[in-house]
Backbone and ligand atoms as CSV (ligand in chain L), in Angstrom:
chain,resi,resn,atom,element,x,y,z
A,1,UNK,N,N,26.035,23.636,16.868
A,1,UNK,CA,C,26.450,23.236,15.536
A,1,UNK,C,C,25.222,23.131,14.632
A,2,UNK,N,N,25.583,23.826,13.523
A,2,UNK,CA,C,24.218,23.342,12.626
A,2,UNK,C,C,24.805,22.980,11.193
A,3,UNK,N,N,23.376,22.056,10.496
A,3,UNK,CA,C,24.189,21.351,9.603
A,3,UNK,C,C,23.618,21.928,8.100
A,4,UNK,N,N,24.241,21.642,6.988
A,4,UNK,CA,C,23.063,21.895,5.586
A,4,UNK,C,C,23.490,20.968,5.040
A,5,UNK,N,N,22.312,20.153,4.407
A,5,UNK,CA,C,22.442,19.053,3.481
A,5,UNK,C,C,23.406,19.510,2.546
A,6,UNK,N,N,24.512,18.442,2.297
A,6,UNK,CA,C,25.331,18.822,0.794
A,6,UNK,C,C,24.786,18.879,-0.717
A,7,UNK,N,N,25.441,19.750,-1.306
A,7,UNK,CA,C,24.950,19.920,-2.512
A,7,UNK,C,C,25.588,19.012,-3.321
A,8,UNK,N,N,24.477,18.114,-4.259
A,8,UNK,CA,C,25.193,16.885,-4.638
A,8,UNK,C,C,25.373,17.016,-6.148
A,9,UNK,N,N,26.152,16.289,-6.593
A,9,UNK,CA,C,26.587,16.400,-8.359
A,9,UNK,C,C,25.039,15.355,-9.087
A,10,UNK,N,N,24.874,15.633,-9.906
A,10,UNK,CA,C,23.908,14.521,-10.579
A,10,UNK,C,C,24.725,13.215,-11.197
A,11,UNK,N,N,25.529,13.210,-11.470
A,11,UNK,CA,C,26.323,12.008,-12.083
A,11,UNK,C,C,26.440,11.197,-10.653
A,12,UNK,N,N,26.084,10.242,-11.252
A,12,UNK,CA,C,25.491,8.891,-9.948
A,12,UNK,C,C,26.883,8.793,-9.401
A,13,UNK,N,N,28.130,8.369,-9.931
A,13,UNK,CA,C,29.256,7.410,-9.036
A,13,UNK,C,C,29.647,8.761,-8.303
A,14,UNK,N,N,29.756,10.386,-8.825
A,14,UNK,CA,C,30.236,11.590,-8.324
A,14,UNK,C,C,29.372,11.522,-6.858
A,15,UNK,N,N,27.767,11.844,-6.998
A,15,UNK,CA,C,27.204,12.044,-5.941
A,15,UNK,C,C,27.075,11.272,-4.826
A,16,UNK,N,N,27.707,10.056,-4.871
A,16,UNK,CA,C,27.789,8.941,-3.945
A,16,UNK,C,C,29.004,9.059,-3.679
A,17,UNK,N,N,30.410,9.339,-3.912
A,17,UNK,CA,C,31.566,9.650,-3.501
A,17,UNK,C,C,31.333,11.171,-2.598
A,18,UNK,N,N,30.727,11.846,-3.305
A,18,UNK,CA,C,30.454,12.868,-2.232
A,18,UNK,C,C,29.711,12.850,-0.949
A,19,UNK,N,N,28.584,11.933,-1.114
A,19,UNK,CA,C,27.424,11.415,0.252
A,19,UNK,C,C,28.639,10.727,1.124
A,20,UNK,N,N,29.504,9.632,0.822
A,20,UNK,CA,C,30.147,9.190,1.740
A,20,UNK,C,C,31.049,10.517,2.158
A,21,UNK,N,N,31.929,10.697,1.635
A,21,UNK,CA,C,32.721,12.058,2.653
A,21,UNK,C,C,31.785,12.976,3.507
A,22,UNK,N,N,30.701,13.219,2.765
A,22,UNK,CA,C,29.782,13.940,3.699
A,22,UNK,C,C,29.015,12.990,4.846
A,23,UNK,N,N,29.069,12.068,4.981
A,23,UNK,CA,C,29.122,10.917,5.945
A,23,UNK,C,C,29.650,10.759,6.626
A,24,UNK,N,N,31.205,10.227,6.577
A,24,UNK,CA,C,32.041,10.300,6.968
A,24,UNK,C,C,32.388,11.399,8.052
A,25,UNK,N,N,32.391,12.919,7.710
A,25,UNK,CA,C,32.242,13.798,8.478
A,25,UNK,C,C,31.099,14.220,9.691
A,26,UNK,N,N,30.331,13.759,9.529
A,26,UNK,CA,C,28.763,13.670,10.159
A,26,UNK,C,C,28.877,12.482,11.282
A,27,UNK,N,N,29.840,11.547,11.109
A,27,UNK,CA,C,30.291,10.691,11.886
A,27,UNK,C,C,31.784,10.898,12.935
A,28,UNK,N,N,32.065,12.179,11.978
A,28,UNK,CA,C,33.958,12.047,12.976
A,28,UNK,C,C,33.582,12.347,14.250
A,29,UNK,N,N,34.330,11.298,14.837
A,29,UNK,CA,C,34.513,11.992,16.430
A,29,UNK,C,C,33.642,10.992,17.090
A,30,UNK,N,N,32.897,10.855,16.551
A,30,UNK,CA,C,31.400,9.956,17.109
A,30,UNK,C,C,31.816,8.492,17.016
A,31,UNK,N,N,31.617,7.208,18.180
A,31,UNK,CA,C,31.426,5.851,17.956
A,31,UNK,C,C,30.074,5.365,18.357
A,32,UNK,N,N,28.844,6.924,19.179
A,32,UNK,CA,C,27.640,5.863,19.768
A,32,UNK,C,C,27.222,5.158,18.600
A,33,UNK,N,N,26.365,3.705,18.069
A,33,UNK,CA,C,25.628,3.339,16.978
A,33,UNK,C,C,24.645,4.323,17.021
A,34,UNK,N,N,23.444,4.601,18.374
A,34,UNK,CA,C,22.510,4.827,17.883
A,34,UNK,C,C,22.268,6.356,17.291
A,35,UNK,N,N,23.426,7.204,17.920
A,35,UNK,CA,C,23.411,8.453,17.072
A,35,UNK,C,C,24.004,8.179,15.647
A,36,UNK,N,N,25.185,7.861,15.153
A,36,UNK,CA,C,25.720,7.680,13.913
A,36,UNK,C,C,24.594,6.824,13.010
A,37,UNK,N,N,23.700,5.930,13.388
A,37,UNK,CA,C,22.776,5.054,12.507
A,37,UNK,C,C,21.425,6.142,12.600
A,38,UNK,N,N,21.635,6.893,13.397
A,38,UNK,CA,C,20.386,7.945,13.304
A,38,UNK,C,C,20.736,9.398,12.280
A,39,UNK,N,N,21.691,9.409,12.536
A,39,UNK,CA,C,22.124,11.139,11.316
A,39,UNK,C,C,22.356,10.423,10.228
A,40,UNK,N,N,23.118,8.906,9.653
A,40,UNK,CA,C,23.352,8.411,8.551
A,40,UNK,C,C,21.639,7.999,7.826
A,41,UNK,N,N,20.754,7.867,8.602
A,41,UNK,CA,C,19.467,7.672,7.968
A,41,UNK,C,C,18.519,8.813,7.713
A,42,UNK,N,N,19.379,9.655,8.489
A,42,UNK,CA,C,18.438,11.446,8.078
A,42,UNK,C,C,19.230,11.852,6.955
A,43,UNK,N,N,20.062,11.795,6.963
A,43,UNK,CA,C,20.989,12.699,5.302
A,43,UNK,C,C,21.225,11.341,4.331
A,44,UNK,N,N,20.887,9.918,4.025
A,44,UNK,CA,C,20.198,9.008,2.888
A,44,UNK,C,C,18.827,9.629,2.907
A,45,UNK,N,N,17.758,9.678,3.783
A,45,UNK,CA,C,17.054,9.702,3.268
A,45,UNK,C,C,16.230,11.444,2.654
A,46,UNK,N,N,17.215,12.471,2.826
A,46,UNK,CA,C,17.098,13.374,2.633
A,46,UNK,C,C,17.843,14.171,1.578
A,47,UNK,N,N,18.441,13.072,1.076
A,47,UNK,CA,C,19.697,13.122,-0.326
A,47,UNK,C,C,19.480,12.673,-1.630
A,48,UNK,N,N,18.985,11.241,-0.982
A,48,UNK,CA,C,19.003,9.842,-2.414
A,48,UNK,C,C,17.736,10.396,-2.337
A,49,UNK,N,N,16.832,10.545,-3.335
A,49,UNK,CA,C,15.507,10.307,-3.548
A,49,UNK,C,C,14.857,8.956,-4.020
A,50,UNK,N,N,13.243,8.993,-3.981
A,50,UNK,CA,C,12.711,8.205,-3.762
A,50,UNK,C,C,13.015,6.914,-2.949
A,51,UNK,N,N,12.868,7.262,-1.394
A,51,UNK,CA,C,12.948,6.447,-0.651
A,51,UNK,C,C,12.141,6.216,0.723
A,52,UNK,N,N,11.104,5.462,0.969
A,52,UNK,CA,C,9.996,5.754,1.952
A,52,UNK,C,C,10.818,5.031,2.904
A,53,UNK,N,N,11.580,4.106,2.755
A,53,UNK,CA,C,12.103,4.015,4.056
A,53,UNK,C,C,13.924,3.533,4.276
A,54,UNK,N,N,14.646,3.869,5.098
A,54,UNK,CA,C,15.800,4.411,5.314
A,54,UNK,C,C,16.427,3.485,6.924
A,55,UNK,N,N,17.271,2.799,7.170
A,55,UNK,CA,C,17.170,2.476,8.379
A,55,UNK,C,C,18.168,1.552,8.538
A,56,UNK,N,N,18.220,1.166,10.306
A,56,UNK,CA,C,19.222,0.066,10.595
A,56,UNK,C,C,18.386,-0.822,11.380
A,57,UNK,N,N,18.767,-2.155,11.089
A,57,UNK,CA,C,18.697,-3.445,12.143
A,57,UNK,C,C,19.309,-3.934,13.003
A,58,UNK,N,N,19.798,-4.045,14.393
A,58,UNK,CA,C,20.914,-4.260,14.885
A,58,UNK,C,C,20.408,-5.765,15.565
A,59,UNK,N,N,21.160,-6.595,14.673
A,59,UNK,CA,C,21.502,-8.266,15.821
A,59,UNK,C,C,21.420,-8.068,17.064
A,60,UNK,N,N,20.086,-8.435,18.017
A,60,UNK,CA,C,21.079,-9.038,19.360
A,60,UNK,C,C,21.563,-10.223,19.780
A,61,UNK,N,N,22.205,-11.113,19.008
A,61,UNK,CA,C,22.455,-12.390,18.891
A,61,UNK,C,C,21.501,-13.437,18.922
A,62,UNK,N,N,20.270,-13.059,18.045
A,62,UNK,CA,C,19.952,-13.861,18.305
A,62,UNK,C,C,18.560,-13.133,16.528
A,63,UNK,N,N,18.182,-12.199,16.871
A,63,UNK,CA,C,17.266,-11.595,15.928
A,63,UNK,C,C,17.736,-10.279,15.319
A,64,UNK,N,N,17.413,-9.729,14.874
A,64,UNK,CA,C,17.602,-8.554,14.166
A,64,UNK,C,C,16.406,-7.333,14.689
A,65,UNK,N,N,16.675,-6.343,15.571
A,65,UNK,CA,C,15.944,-5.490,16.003
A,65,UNK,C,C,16.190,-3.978,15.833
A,66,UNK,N,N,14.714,-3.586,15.207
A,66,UNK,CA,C,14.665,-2.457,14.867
A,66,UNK,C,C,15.840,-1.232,15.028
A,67,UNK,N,N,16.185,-0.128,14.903
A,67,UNK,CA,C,17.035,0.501,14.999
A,67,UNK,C,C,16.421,2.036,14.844
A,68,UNK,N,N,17.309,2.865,14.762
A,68,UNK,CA,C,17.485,4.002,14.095
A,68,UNK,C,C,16.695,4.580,12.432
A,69,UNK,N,N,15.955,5.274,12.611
A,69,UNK,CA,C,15.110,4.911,10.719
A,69,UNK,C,C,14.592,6.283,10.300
A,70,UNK,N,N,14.402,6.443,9.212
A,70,UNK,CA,C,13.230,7.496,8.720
A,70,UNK,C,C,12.313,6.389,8.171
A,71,UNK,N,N,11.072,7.064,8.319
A,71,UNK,CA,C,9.862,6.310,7.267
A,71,UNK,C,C,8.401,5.852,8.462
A,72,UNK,N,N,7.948,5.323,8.197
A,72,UNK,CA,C,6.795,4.957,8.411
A,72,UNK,C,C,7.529,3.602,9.940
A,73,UNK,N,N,6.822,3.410,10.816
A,73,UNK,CA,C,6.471,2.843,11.972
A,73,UNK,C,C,7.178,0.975,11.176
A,74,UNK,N,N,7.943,0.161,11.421
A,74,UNK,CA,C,8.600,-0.946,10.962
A,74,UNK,C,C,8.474,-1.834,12.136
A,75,UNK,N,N,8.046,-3.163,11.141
A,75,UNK,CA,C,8.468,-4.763,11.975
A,75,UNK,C,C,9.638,-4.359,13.167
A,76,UNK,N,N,9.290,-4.575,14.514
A,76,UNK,CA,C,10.528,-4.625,14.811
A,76,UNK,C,C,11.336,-5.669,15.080
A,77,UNK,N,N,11.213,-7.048,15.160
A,77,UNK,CA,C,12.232,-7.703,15.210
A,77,UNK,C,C,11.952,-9.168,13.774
A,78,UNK,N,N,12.846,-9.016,13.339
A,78,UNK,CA,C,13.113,-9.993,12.398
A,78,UNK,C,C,13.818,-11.500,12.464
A,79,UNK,N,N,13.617,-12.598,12.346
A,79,UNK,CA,C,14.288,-13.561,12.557
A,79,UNK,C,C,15.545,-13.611,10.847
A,80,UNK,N,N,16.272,-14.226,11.813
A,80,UNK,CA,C,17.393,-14.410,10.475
A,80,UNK,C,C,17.029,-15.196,9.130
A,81,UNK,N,N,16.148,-16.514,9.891
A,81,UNK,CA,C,15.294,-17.403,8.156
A,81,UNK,C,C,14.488,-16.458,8.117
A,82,UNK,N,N,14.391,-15.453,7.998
A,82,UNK,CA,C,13.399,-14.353,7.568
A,82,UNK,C,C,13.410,-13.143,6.790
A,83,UNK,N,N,12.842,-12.510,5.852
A,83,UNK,CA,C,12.820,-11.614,4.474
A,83,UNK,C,C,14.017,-11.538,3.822
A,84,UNK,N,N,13.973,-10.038,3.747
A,84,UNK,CA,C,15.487,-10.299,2.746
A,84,UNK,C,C,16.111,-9.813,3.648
A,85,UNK,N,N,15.721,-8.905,4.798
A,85,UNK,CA,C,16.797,-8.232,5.627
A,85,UNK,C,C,17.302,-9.621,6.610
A,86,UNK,N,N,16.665,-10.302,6.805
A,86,UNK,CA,C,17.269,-11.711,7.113
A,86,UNK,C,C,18.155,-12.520,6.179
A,87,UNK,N,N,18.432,-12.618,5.045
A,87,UNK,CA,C,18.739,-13.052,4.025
A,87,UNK,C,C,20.325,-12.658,4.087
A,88,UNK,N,N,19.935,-11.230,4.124
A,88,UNK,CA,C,21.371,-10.467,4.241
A,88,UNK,C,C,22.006,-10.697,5.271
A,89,UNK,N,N,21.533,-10.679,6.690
A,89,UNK,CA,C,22.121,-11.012,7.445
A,89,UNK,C,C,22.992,-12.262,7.893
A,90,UNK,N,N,21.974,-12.974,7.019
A,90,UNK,CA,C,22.353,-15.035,6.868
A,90,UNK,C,C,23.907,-15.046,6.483
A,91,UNK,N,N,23.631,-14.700,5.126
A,91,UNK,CA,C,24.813,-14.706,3.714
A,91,UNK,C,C,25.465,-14.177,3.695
A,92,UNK,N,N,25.214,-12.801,4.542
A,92,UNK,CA,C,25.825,-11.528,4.733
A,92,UNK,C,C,26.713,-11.093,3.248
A,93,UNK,N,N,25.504,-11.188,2.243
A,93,UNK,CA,C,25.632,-10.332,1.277
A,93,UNK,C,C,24.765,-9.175,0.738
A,94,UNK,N,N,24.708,-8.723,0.220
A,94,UNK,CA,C,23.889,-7.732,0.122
A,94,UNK,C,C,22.735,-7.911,-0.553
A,95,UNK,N,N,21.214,-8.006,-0.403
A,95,UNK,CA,C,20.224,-8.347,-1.167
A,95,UNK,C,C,20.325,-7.094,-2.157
A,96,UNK,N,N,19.098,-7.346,-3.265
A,96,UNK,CA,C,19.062,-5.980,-4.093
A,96,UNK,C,C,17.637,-7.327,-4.625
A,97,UNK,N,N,16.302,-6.387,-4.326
A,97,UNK,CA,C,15.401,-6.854,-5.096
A,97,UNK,C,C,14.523,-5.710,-5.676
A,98,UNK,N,N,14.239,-6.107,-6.964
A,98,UNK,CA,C,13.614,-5.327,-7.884
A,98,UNK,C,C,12.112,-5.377,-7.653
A,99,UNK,N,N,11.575,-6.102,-6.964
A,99,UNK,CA,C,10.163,-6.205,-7.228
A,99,UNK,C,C,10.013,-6.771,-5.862
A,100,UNK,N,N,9.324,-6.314,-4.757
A,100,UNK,CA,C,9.178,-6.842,-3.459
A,100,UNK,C,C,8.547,-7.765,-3.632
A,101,UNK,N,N,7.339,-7.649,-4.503
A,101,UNK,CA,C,5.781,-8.066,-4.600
A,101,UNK,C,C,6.228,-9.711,-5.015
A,102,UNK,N,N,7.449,-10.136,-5.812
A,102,UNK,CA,C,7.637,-11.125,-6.542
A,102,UNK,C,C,8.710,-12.541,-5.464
A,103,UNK,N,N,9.066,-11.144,-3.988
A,103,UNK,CA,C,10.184,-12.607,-3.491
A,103,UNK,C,C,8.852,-13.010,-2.353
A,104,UNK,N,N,8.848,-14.394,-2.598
A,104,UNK,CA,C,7.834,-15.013,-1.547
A,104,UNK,C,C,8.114,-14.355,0.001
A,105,UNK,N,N,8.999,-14.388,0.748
A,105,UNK,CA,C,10.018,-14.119,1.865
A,105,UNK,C,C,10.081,-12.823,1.814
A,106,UNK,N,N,9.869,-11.729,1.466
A,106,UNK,CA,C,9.164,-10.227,1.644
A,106,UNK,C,C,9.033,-10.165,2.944
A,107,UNK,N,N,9.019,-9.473,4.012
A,107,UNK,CA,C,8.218,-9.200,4.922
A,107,UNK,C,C,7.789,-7.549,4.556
A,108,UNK,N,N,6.685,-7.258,4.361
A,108,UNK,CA,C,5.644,-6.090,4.227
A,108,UNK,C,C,5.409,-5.342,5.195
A,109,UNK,N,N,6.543,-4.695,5.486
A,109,UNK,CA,C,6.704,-3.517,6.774
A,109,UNK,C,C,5.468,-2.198,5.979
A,110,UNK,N,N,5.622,-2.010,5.058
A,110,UNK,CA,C,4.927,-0.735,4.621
A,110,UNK,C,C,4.887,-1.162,2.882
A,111,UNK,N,N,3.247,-1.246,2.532
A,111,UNK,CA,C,3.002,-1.804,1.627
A,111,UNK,C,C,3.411,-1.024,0.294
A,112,UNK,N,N,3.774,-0.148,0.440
A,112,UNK,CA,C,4.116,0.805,-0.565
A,112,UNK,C,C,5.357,0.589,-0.867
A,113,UNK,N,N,6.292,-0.130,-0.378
A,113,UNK,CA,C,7.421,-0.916,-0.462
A,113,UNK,C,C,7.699,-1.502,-2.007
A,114,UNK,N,N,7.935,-1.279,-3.154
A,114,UNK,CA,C,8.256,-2.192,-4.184
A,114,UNK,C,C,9.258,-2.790,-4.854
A,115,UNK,N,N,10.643,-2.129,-4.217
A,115,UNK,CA,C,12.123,-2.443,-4.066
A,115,UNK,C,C,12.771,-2.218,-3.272
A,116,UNK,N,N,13.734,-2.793,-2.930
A,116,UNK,CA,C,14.496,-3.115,-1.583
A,116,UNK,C,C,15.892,-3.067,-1.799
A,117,UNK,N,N,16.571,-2.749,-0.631
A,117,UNK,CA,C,18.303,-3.016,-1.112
A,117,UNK,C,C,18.664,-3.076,0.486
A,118,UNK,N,N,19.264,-4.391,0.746
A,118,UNK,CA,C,19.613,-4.446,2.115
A,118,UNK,C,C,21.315,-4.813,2.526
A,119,UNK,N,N,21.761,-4.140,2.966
A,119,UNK,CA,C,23.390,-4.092,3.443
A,119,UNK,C,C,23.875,-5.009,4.258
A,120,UNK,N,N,24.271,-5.960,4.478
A,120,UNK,CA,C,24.941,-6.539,5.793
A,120,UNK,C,C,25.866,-5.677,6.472
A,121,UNK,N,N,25.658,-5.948,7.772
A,121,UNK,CA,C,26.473,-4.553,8.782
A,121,UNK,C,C,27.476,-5.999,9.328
A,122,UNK,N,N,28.822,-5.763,8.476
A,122,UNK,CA,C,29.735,-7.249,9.496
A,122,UNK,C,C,31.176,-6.467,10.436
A,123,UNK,N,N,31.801,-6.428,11.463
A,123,UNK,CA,C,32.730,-5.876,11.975
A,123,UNK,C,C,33.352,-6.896,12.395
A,124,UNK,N,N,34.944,-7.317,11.386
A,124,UNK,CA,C,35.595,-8.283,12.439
A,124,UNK,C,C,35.313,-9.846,12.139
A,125,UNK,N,N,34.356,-9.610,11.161
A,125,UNK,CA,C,33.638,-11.384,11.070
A,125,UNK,C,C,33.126,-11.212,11.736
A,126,UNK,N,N,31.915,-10.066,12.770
A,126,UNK,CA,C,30.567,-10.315,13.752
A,126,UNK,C,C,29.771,-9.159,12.928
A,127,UNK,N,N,28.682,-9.984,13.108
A,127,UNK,CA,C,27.445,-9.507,12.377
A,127,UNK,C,C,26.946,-8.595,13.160
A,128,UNK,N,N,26.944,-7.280,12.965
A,128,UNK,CA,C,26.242,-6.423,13.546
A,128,UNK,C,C,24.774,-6.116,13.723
A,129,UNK,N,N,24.462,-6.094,12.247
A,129,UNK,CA,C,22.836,-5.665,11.486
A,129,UNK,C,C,23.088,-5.528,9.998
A,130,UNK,N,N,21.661,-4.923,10.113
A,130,UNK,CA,C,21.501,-4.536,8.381
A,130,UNK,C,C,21.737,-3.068,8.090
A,131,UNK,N,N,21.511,-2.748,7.181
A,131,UNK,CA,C,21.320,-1.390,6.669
A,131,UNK,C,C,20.467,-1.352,5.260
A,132,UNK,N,N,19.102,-1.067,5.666
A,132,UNK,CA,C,17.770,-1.558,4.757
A,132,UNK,C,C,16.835,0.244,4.116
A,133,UNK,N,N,16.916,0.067,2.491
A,133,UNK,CA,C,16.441,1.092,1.903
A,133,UNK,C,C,15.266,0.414,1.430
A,134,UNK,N,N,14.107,0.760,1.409
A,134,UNK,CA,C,13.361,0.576,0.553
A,134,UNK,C,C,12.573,1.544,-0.052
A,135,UNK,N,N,11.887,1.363,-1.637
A,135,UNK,CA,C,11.946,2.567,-2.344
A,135,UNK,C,C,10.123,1.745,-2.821
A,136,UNK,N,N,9.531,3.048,-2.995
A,136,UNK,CA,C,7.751,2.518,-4.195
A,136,UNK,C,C,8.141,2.551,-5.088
A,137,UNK,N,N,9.405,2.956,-5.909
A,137,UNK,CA,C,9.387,2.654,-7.247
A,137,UNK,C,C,10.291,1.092,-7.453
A,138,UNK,N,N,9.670,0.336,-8.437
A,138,UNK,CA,C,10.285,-1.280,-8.786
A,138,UNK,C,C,11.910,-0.535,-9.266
A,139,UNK,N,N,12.351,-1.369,-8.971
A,139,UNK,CA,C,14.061,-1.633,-9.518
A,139,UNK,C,C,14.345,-0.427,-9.630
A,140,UNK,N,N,14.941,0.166,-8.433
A,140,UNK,CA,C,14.863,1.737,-8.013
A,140,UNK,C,C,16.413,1.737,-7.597
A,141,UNK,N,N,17.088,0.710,-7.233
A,141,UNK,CA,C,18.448,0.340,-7.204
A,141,UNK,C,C,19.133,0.089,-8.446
A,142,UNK,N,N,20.228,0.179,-8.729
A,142,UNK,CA,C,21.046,0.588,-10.101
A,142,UNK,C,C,22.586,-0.255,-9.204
A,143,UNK,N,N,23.475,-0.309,-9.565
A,143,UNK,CA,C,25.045,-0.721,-9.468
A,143,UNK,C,C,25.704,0.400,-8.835
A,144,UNK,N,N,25.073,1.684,-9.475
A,144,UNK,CA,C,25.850,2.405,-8.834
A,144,UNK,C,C,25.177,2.875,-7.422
A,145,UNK,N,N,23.875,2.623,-7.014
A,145,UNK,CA,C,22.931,2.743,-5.384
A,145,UNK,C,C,23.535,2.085,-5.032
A,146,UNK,N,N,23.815,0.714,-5.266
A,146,UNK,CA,C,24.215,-0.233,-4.292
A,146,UNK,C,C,26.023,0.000,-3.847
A,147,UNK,N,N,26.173,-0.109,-4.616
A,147,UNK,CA,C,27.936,0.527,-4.418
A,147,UNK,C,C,27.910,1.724,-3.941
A,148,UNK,N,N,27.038,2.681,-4.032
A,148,UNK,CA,C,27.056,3.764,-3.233
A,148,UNK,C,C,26.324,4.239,-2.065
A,149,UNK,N,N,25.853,3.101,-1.454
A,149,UNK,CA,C,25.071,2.623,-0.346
A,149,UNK,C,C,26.007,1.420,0.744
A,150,UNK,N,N,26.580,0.837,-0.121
A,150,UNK,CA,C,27.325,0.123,0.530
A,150,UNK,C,C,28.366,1.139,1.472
A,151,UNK,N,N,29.044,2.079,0.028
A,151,UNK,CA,C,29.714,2.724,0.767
A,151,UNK,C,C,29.774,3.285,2.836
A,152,UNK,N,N,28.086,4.054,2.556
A,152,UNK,CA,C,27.746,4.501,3.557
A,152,UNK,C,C,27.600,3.846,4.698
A,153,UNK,N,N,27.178,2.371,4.352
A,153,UNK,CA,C,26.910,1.381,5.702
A,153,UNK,C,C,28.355,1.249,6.137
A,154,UNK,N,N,29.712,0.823,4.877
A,154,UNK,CA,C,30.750,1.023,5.715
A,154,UNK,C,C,31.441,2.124,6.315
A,155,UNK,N,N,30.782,3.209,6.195
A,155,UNK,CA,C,30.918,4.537,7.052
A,155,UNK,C,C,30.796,4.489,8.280
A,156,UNK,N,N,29.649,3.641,8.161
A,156,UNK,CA,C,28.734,3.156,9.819
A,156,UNK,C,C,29.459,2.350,10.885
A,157,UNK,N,N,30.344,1.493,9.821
A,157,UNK,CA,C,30.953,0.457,10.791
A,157,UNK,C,C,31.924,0.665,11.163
A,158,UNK,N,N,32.745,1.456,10.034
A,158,UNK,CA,C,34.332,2.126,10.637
A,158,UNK,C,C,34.549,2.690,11.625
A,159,UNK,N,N,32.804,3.669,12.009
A,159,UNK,CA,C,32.727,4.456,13.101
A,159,UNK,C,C,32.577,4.079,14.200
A,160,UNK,N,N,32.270,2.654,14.737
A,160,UNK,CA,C,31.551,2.280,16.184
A,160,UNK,C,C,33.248,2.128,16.565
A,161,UNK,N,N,33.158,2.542,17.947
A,161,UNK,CA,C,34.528,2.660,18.726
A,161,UNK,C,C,34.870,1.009,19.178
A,162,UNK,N,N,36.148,0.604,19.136
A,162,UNK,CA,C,36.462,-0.556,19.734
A,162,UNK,C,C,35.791,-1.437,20.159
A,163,UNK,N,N,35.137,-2.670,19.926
A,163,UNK,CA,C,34.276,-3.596,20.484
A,163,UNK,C,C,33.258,-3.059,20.699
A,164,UNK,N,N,33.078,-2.450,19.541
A,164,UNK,CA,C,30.969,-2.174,19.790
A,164,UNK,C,C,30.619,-3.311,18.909
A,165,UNK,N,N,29.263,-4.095,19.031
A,165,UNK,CA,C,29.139,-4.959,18.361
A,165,UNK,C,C,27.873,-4.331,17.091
L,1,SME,N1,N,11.161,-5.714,3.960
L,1,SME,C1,C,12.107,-6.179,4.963
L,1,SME,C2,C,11.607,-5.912,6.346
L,1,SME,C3,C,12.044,-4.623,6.915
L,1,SME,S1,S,11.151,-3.301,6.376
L,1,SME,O1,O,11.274,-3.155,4.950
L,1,SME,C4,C,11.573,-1.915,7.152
L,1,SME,C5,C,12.382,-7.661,4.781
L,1,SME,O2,O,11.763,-8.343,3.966
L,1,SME,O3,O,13.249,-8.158,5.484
């Protein structure tokens, strides 16, 4: 099987309705996490531009550990009182920070980092992980990234087969 990146519309809410179906498909059939969190972080980060890093965190009940990623070499385990990908996981809402440099609670995986947008991964009411973009350009997230990012993480979760956590 071979694949070609989709050709995407420039109108933001269009090209993010299209990334998820093209997601979506890239996932049928499939419930492993670590393949589906591995092709969903090669076609974000080979789609959305400007993004040095692309990736998942997966809970093992206890921390948040590295995953599946494009980008540069990452923290691998995170505590939950910890950055924003902890934050998200806490509240399990979705962070969106404009300026890394400005939240005290940052953790500085790759200094070139200057905005962030982190997903809570929840199945069921159980916390799975995150799903963490970060971009060098400040406030590089918009309403329509995040809604169209969200989308994709729930691509991720629809896909794990029966009691995957
Ligand atoms: N910046 C994140 C840590 C993960 S890396 O960005 C890959 C945080 O503050 O939680």
């Amino acid at each position: 099987m071979s694949f070609s990146l989709p050709e995407l519309s420039d109108v933001p809410a269009e090209r993010y309705a299209e990334l998820a179906a093209y997601a979506r498909a890239l996932v049928d059939g499939e419930t492993d996490r670590v393949a589906n969190a591995a092709n969903l972080s090669a076609l974000v980060k080979a789609t959305v531009p400007d993004l040095n890093w692309v990736g998942f965190y997966f809970f093992d009940g206890a921390e948040l550990v590295v995953g599946p990623f494009q980008g540069l070499p990452a923290c691998i385990r995170i505590p939950l009182d910890r950055g924003v990908c902890g934050a998200a996981a806490r509240t399990r809402a979705t962070q969106r920070v404009d300026d890394a440099h400005a939240v005290a609670d940052h953790i500085a995986c790759d200094g070139a980092t200057n905005s962030e947008l982190v997903v809570p991964l929840v199945r069921d009411g159980e916390l799975i992980g995150v799903f963490d973009l970060d971009s060098e350009r400040l406030a590089r997230f918009t309403d329509d990234d995040q809604r169209g990012l969200e989308a994709v993480a729930a691509v991720f979760v629809e896909s794990l087969g029966p009691g995957v956590r």
